[in-house]
Chimera marker file (.cmm) of the C-alpha trace (Angstrom):
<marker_set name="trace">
<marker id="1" x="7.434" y="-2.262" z="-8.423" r="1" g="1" b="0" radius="0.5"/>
<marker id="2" x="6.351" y="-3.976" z="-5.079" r="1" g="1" b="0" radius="0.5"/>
<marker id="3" x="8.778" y="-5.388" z="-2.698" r="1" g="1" b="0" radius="0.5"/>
<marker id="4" x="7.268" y="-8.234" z="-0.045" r="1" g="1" b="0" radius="0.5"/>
<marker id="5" x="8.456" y="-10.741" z="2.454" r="1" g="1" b="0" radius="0.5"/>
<marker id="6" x="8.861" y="-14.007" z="1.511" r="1" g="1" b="0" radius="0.5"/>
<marker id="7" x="6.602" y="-14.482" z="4.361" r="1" g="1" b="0" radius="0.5"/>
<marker id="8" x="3.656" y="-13.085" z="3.110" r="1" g="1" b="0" radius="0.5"/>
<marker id="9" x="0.495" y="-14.899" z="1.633" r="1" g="1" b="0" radius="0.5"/>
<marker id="10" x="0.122" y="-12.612" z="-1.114" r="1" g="1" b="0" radius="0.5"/>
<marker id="11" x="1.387" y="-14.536" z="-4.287" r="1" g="1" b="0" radius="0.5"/>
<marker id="12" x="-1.135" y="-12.054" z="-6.719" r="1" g="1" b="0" radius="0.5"/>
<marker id="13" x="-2.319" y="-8.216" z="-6.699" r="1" g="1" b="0" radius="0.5"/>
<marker id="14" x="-5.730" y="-9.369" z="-5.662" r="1" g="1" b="0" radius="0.5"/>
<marker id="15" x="-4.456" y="-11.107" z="-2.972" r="1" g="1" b="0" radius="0.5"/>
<marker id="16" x="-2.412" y="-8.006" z="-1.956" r="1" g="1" b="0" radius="0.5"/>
<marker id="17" x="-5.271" y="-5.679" z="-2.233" r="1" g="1" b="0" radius="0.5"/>
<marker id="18" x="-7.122" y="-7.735" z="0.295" r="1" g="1" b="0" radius="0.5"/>
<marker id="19" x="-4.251" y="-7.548" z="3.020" r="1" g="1" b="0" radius="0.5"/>
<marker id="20" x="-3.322" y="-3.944" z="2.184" r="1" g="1" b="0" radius="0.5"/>
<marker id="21" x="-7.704" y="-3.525" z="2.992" r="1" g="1" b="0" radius="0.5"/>
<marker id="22" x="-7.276" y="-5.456" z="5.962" r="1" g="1" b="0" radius="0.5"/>
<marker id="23" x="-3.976" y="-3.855" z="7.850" r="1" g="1" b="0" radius="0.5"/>
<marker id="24" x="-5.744" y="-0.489" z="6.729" r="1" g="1" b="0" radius="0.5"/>
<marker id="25" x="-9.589" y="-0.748" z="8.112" r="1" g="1" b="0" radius="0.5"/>
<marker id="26" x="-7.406" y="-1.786" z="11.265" r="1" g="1" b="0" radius="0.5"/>
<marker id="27" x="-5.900" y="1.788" z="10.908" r="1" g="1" b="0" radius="0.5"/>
<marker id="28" x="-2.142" y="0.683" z="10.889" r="1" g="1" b="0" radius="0.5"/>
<marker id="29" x="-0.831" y="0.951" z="7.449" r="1" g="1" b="0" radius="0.5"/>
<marker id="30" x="1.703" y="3.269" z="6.777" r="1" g="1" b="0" radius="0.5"/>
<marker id="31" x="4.186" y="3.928" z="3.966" r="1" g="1" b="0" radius="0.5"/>
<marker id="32" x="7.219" y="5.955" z="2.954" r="1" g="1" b="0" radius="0.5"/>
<marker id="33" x="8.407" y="7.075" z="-0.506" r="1" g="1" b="0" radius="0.5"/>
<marker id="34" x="11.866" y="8.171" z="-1.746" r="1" g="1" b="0" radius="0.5"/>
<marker id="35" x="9.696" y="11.821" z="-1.836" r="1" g="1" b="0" radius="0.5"/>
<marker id="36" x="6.374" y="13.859" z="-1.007" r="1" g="1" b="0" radius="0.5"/>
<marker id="37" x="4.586" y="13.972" z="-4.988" r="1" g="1" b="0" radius="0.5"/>
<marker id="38" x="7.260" y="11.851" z="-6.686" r="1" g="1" b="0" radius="0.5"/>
<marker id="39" x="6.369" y="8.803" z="-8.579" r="1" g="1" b="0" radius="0.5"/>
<marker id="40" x="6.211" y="6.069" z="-5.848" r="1" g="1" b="0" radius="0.5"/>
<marker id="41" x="4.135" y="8.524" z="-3.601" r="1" g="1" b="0" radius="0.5"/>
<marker id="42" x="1.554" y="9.081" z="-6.014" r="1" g="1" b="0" radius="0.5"/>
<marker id="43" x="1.532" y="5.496" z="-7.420" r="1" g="1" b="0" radius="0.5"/>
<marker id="44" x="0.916" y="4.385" z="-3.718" r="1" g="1" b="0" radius="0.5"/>
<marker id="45" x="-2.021" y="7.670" z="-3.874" r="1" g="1" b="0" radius="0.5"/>
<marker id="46" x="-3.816" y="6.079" z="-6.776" r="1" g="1" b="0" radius="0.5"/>
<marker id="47" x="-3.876" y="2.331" z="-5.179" r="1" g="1" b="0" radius="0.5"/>
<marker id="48" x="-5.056" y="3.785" z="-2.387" r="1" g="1" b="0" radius="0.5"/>
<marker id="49" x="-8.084" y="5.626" z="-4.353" r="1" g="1" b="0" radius="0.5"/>
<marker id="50" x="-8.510" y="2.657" z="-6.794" r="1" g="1" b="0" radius="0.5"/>
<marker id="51" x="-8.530" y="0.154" z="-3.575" r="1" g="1" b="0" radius="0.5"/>
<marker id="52" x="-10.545" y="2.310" z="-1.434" r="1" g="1" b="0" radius="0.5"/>
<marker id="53" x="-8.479" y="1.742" z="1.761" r="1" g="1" b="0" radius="0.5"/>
<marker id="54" x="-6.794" y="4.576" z="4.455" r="1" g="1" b="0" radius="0.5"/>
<marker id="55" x="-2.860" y="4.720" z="4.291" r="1" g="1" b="0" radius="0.5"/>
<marker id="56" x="-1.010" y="7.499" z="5.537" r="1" g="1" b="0" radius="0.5"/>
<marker id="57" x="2.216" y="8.934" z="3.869" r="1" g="1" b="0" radius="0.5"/>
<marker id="58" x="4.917" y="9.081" z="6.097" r="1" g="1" b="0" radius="0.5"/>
<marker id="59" x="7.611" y="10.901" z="3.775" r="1" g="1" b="0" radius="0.5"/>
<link id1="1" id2="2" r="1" g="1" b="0" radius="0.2"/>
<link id1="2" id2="3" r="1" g="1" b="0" radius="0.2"/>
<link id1="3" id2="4" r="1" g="1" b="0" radius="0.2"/>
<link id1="4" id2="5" r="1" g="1" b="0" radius="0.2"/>
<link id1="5" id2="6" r="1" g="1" b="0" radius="0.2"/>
<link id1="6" id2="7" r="1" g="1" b="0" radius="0.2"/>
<link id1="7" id2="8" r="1" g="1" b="0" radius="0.2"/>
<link id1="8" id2="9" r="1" g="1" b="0" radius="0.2"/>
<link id1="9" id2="10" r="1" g="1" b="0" radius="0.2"/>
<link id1="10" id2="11" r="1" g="1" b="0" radius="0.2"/>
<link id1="11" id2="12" r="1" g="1" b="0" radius="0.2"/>
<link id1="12" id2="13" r="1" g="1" b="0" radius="0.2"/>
<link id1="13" id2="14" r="1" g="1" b="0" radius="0.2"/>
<link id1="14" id2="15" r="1" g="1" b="0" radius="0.2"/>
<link id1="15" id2="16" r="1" g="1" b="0" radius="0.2"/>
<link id1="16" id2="17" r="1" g="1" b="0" radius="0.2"/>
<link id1="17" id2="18" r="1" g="1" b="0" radius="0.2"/>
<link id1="18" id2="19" r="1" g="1" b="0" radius="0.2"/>
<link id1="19" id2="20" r="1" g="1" b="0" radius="0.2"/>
<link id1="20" id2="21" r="1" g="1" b="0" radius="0.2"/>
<link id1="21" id2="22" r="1" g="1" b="0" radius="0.2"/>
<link id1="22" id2="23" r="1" g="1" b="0" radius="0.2"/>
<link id1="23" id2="24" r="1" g="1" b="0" radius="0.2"/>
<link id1="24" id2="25" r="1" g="1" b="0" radius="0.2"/>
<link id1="25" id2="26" r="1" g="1" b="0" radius="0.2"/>
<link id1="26" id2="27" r="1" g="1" b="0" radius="0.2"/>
<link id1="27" id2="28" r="1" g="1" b="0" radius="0.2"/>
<link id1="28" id2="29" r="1" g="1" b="0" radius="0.2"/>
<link id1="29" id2="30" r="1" g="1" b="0" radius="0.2"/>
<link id1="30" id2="31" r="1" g="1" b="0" radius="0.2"/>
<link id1="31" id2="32" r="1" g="1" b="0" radius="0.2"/>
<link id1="32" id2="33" r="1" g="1" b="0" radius="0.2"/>
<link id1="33" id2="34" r="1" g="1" b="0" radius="0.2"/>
<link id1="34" id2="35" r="1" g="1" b="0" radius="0.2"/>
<link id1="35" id2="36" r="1" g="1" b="0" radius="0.2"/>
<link id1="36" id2="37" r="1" g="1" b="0" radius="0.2"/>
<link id1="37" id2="38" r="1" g="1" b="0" radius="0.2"/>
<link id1="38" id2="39" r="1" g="1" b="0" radius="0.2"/>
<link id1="39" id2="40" r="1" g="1" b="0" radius="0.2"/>
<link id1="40" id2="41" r="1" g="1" b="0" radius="0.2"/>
<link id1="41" id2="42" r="1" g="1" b="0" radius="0.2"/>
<link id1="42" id2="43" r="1" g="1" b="0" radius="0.2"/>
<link id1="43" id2="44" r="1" g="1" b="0" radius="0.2"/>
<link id1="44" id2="45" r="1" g="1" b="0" radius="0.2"/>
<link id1="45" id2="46" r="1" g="1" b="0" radius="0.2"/>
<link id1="46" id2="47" r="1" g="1" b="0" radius="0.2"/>
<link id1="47" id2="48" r="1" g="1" b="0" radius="0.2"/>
<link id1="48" id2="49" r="1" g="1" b="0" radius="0.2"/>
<link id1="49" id2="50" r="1" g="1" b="0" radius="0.2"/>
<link id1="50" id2="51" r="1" g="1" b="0" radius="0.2"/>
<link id1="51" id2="52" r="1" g="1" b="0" radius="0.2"/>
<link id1="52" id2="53" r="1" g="1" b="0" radius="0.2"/>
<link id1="53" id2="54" r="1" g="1" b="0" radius="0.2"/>
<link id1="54" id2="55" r="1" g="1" b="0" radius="0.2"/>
<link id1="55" id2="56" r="1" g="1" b="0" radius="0.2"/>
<link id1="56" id2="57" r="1" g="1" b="0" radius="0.2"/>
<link id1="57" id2="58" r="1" g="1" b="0" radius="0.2"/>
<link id1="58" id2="59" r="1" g="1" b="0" radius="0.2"/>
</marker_set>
């Protein structure tokens, strides 16, 4: 599941994947999970791997 702003540009994964590369090579992407090893933590783990870009946990 992914949640976005109507706002956003990103209509497709791809298109996510570029932003999410973007906001993190500028070093400000951050996210939070329901919990530290739970599903959504290390679903968000694994795009980060897969998508080679640096997000930091913030549980």
């Amino acid at each position: 599941m992914s949640i976005r702003s109507t706002r956003s540009p990103a209509r497709r994964l791809a298109m996510l994947g570029a932003s999410l590369a973007a906001l993190a090579l500028s070093g400000t992407l951050n996210f939070g999970s329901t919990s530290q090893g739970g599903s959504p933590h290390m679903s968000a783990e694994l795009l980060k791997t897969l998508a080679q870009i640096d997000i930091v946990h913030v549980p």
